[in-house]
C-alpha positions in Angstrom: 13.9 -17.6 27.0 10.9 -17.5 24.7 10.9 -19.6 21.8 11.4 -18.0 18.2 8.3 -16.8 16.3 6.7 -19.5 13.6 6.0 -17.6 10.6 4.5 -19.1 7.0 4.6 -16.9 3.6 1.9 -16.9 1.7 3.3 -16.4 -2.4 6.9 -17.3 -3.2 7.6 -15.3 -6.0 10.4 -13.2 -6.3 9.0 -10.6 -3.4 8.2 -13.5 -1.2 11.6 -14.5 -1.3 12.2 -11.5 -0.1 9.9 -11.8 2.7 11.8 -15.3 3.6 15.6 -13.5 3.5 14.3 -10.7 5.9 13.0 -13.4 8.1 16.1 -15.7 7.7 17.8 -12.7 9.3 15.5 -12.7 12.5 15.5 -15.0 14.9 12.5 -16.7 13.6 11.2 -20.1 12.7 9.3 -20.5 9.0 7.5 -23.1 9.6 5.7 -23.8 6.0 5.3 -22.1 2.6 2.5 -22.0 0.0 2.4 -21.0 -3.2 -0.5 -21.9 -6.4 2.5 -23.0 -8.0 3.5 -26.3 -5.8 6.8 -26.8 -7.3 7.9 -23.3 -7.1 7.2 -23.4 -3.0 8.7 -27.0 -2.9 11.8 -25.2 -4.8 11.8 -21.9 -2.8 11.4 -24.4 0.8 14.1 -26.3 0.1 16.5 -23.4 -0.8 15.5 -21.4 2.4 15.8 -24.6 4.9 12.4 -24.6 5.4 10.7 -28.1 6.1 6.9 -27.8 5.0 5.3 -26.3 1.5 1.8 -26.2 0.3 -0.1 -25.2 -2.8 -2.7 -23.1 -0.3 -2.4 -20.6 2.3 -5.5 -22.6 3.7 -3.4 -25.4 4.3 -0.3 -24.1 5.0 -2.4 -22.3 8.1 -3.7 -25.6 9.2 -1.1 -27.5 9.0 1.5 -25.3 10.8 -0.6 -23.0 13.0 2.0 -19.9 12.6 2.1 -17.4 14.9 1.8 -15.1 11.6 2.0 -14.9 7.7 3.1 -12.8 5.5 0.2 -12.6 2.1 2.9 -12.2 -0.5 0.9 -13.5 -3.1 -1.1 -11.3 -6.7 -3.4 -8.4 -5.3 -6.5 -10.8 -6.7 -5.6 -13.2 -4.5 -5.1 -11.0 -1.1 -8.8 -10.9 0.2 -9.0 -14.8 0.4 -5.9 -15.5 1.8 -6.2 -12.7 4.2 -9.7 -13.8 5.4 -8.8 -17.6 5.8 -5.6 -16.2 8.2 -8.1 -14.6 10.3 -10.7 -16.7 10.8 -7.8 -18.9 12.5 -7.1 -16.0 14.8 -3.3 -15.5 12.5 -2.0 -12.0 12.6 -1.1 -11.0 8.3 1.4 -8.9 7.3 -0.5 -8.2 3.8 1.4 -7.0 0.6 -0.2 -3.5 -1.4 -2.4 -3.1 -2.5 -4.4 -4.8 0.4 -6.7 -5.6 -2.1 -7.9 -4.2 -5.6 -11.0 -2.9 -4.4 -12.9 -1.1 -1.4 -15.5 -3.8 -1.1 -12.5 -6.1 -0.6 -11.1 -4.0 1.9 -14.4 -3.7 4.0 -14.6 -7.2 3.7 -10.9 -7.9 5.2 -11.8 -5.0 7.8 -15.0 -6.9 9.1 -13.1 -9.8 9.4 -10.2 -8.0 11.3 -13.1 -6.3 13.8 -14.2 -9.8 14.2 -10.6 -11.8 14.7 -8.3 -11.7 17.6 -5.5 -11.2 15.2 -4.8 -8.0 12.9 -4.0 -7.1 9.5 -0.4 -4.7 9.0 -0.5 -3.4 5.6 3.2 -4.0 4.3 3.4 0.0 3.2 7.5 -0.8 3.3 8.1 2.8 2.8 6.8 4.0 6.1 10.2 2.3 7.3 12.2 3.6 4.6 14.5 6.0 6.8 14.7 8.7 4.4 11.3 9.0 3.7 10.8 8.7 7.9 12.6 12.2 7.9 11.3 13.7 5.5 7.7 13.2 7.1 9.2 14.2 10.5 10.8 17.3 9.5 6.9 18.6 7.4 5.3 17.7 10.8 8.0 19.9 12.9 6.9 22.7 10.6 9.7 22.6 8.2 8.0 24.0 5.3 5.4 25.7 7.4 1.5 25.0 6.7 1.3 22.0 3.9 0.2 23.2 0.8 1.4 20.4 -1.9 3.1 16.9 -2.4 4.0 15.9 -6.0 5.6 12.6 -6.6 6.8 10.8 -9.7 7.3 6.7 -9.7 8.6 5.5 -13.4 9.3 2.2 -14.1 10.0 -0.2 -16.8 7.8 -1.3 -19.4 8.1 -5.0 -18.5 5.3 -3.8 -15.8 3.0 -3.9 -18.2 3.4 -7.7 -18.8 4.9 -8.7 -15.4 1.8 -6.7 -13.9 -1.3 -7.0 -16.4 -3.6 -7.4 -14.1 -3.8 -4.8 -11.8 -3.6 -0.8 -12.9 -1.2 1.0 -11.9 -2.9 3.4 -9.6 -3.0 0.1 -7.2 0.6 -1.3 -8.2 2.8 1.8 -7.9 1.1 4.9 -7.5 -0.6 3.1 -4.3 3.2 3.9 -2.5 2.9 7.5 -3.2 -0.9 8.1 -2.1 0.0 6.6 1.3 2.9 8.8 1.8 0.9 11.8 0.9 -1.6 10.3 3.4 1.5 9.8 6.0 3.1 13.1 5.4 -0.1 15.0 5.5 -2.0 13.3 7.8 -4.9 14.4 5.7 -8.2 12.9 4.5 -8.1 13.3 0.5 -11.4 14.7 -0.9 -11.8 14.9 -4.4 -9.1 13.1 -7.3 -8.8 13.7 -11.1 -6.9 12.1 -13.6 -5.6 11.0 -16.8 -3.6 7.9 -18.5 -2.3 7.5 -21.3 -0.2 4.6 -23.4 -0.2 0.9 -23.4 -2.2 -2.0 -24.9 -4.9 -2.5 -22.6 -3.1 -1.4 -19.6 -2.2 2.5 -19.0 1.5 3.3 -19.0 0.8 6.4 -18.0 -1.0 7.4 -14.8 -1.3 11.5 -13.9 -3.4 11.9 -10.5 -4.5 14.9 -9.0 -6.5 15.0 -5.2 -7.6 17.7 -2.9 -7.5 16.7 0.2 -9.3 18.3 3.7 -6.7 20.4 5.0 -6.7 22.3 1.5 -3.5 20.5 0.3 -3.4 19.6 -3.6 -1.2 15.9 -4.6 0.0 15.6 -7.6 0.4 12.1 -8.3 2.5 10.7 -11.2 3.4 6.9 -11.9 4.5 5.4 -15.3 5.6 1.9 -17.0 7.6 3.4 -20.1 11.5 3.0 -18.9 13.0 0.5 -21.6 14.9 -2.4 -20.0 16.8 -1.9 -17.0 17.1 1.9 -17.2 16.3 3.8 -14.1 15.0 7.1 -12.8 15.0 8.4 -9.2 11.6 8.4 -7.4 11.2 12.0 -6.4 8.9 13.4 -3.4 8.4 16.9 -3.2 6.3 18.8 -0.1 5.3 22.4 -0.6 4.5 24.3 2.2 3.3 28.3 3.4 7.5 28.4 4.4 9.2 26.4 2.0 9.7 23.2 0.4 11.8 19.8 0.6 12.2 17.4 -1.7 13.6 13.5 -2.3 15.2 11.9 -4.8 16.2 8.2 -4.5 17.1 5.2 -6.3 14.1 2.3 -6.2 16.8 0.4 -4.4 18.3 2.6 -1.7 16.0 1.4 1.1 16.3 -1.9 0.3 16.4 -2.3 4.8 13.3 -0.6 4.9 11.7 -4.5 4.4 13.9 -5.6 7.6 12.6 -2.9 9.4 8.9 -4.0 8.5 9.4 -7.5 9.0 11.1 -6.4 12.8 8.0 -4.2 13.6 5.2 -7.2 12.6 7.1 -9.1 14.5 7.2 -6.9 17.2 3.6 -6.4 16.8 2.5 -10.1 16.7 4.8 -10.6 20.2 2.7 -7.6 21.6 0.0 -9.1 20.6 -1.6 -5.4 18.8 -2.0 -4.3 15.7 1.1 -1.7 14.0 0.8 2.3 15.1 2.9 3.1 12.1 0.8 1.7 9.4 -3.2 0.8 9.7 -5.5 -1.2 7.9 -8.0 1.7 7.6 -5.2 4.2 6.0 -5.1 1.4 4.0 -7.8 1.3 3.0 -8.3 5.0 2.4 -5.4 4.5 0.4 -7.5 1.9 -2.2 -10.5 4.3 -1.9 -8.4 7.5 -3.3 -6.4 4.8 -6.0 -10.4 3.7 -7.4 -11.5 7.4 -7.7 -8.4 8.0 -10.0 -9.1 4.7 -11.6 -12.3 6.0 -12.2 -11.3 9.3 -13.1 -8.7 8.5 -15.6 -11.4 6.2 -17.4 -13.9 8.7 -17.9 -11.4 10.7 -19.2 -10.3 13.3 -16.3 -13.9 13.8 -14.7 -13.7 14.5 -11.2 -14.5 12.1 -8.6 -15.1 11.9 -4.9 -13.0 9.6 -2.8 -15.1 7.1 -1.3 -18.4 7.9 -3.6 
């Protein structure tokens, strides 16, 4: 019998806790956790049983030499942490956005090329079973040649403290451009867009893209809901034949993160990177979220993705 995995987690806030209770429910070891905080992973270790914590991924990697981590720490933060697992050959399962900026992601993709380990990029709703179907039943023809995909992600305005730092093109919206890059299979073109609201930050995001096999995504994602109130993501897929459509609770895939964990897992005892979720859709993903970053700054000029 082949002994359990050793995993670290990079970031213990309340997502990285996360991470751990999906790998407390596999038979896996953690072996360490790190967080900039040191008394917040001393805290989170000793709640989860585990017997090692660090205040840097660096050390945590060093130290423990896991068979992989999971990056669970602020989009800022990714590239270095990323970077450091792979130059000691240590496969990442890396939280979106992958990073806040294309440079960033070439960066982590030269570094990938180089490594013997890989880079899954933790797009948890590839493994959300609904949206699964969904995908599967536009790529059986369902709705007949793909014309559209709007989407609309609203959450509370809390975001816009809890989240300051990154827009929300690359916190939220960054779900729905890689489903439209899933379900499409499509190389997105051209994106417009608009925001609106907020003090500093936009509460408001509208995006629009054209992508290469003449599909148009409309793109919505906002951070106005007051206090716990809560409105159904909604996917809709227009096609020559038809359309479907989506609408679920922001909770009712919460096993879509135990079916990620399983598959980097699975990927890491394979010893290959995931054929569900890549590093370069990935990165297309933060190329189409900076052209409507762009766009929506210079007030709804049109941008090419990539330029």
């Amino acid at each position: 019998m082949s002994a359990p995995l050793r995993i670290g987690v990079i970031g213990v806030g309340s997502f990285g806790e996360r991470h751990l209770s999906a790998y407390a429910r596999r038979e896996v070891e953690v072996v360490g956790v790190a967080d900039r905080d040191r008394e917040r992973a001393r805290a989170v270790a000793e709640r989860f049983g585990v017997d090692r914590w660090f205040a840097d991924g660096e050390e945590l990697i060093r130290a423990c030499r896991p068979d992989g981590v999971s990056v669970v720490t602020p989009g800022r933060h990714h590239l270095e942490q990323t970077l450091t697992a792979l130059s000691h050959g240590c496969p990442v399962l890396l939280e979106k956005p992958v990073a806040t900026s294309s440079a960033e992601v070439e960066a982590i993709e030269a570094a990938a090329a180089d490594s013997s380990a890989f880079v899954m990029p933790a797009h948890i709703l590839r493994f959300a079973a609904p949206y699964a179907s969904l995908r599967a039943r536009v790529r059986e023809g369902a709705v007949g040649r793909l014309l559209g995909i709007h989407s609309s992600r609203d959450r509370t305005r809390d975001h816009l403290q809890l989240d300051s730092d990154i827009h929300p093109a690359l916190m939220t919206l960054i779900h729905d451009i890689d489903l439209a890059l899933w379900i499409s299979g499509a190389r997105a073109l051209r994106a417009s867009a608009y925001e609106r609201g907020g003090d500093g930050a936009p509460a408001l995001v509208w995006g629009h893209v054209e992508a290469d096999d003449g599909s148009l995504w409309s793109l919505r994602t906002s951070w106005l809901l007051p206090g716990q109130a809560c409105v159904a993501d909604r996917l809709e897929v227009y096609g020559s034949d038809g359309a479907v459509t989506l609408d679920l609770h922001p909770d009712a895939h919460a096993d879509a993160l135990d079916a990620e964990i399983s598959h980097f897992c699975s990927c890491i005892q394979r010893r290959t990177a995931s054929d569900i979720v890549t590093l370069a859709e990935a990165a297309d993903g933060v190329r189409i979220a900076e052209a409507i970053i762009s766009s929506a700054a210079a007030g709804g000029t049109q941008f090419d993705v990539g330029a």
